[in-house]
C-alpha positions as a Markdown table, in Angstrom:
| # | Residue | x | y | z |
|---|---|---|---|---|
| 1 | Unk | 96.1 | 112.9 | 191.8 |
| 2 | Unk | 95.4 | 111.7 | 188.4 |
| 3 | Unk | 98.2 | 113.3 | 186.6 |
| 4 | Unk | 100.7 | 111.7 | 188.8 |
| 5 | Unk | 99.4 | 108.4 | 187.6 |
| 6 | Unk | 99.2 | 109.0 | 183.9 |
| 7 | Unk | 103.1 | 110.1 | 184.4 |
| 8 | Unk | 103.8 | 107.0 | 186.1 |
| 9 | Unk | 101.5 | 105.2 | 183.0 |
| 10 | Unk | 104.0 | 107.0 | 180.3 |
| 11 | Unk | 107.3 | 106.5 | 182.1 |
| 12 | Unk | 106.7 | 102.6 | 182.2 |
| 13 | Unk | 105.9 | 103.0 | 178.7 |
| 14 | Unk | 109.5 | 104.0 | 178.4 |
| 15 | Unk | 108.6 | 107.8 | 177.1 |
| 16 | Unk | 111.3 | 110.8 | 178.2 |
| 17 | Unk | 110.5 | 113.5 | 180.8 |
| 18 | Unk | 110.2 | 116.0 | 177.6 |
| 19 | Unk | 107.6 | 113.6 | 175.8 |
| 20 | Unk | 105.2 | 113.0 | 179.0 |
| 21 | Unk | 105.3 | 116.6 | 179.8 |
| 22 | Unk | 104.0 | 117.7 | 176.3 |
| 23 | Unk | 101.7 | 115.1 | 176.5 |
| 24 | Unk | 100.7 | 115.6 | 180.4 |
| 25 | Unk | 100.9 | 119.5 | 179.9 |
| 26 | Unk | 103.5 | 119.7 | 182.9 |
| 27 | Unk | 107.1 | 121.2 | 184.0 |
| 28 | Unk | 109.6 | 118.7 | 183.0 |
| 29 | Unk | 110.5 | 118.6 | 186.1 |
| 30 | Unk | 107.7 | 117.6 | 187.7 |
| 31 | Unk | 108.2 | 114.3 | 185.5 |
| 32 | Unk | 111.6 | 114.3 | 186.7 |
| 33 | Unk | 111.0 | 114.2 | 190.6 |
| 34 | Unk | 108.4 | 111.8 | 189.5 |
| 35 | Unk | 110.1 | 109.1 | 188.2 |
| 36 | Unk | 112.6 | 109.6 | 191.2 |
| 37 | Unk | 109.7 | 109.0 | 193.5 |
| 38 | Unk | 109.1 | 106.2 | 191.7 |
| 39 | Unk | 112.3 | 105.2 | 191.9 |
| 40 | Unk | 112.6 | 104.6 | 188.1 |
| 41 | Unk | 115.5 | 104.7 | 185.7 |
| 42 | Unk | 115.7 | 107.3 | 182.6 |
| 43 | Unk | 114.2 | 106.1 | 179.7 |
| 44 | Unk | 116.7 | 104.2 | 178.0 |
| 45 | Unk | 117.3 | 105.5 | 173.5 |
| 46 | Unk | 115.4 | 102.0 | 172.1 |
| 47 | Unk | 112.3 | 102.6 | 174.4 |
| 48 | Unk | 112.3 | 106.4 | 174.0 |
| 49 | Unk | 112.9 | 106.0 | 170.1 |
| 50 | Unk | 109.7 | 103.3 | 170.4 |
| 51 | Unk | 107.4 | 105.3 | 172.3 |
| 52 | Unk | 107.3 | 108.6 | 170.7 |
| 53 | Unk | 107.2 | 106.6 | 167.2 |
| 54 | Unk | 103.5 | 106.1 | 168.4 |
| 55 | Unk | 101.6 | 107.8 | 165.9 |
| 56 | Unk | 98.7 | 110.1 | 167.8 |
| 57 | Unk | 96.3 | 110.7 | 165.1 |
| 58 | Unk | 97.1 | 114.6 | 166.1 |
| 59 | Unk | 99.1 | 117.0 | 163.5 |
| 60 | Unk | 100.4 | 119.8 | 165.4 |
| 61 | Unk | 100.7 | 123.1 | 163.9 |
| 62 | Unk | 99.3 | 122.5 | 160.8 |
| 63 | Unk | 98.8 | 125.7 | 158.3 |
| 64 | Unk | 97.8 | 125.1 | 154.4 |
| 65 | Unk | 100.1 | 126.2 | 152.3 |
| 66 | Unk | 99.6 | 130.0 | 150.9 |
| 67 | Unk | 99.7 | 129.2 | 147.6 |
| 68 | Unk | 97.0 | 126.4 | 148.3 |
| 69 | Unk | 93.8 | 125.7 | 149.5 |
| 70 | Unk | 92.6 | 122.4 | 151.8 |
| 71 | Unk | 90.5 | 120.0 | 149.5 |
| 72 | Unk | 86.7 | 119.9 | 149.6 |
| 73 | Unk | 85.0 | 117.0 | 150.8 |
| 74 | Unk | 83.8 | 115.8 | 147.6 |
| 75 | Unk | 87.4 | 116.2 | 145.6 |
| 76 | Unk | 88.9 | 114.2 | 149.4 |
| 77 | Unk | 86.0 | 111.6 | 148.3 |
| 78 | Unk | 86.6 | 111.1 | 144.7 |
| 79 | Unk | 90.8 | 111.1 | 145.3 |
| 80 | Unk | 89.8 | 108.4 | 148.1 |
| 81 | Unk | 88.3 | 106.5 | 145.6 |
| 82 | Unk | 90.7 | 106.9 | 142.6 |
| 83 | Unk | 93.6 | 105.6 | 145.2 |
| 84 | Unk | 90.9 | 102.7 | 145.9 |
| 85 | Unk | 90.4 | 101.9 | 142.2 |
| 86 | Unk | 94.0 | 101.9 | 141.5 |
| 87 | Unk | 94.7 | 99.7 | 144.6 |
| 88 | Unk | 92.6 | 96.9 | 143.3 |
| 89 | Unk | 93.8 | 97.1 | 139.7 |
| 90 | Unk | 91.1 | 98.7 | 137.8 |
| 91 | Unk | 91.3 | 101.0 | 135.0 |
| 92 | Unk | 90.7 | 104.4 | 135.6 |
């Protein structure tokens, strides 16, 4: 079973129960008896703290502001390159 696996992946990690179930999309529990089986201790506060520091790349739950609308490509371009201009020292 793969997800067994990737549990046993994420608990060596040093990620919590709650953390490798969102991320396994399992019960809690199922991590729990798990890491039991595996005869594993909890995830101690530095690891936990470490691994769920991990950036994903995903934004969950994201929703523009009402009031605003998301930039268009072209204005995310030209801001991209004003930040890159002003990075390198030139005038703008």
């Amino acid at each position: 079973m793969k997800i067994r696996a990737d549990i046993a992946a994420l608990i060596r990690q040093g990620h919590t129960n709650a953390s490798i179930a969102r991320r396994v999309h399992c019960d809690a529990n199922t991590v729990a008896r798990a890491r039991a089986a595996l005869r594993l201790p909890p995830a101690d506060m530095l690891g936990r703290l470490y691994a769920e520091a991990v950036p994903t790349g995903r934004v969950e739950r994201y929703k523009p502001p009402a009031d605003r609308m998301p930039l268009s490509p072209a204005r995310q371009a030209a801001n991209r390159a004003e930040l890159l201009a002003a990075l390198r020292g030139e005038a703008a």
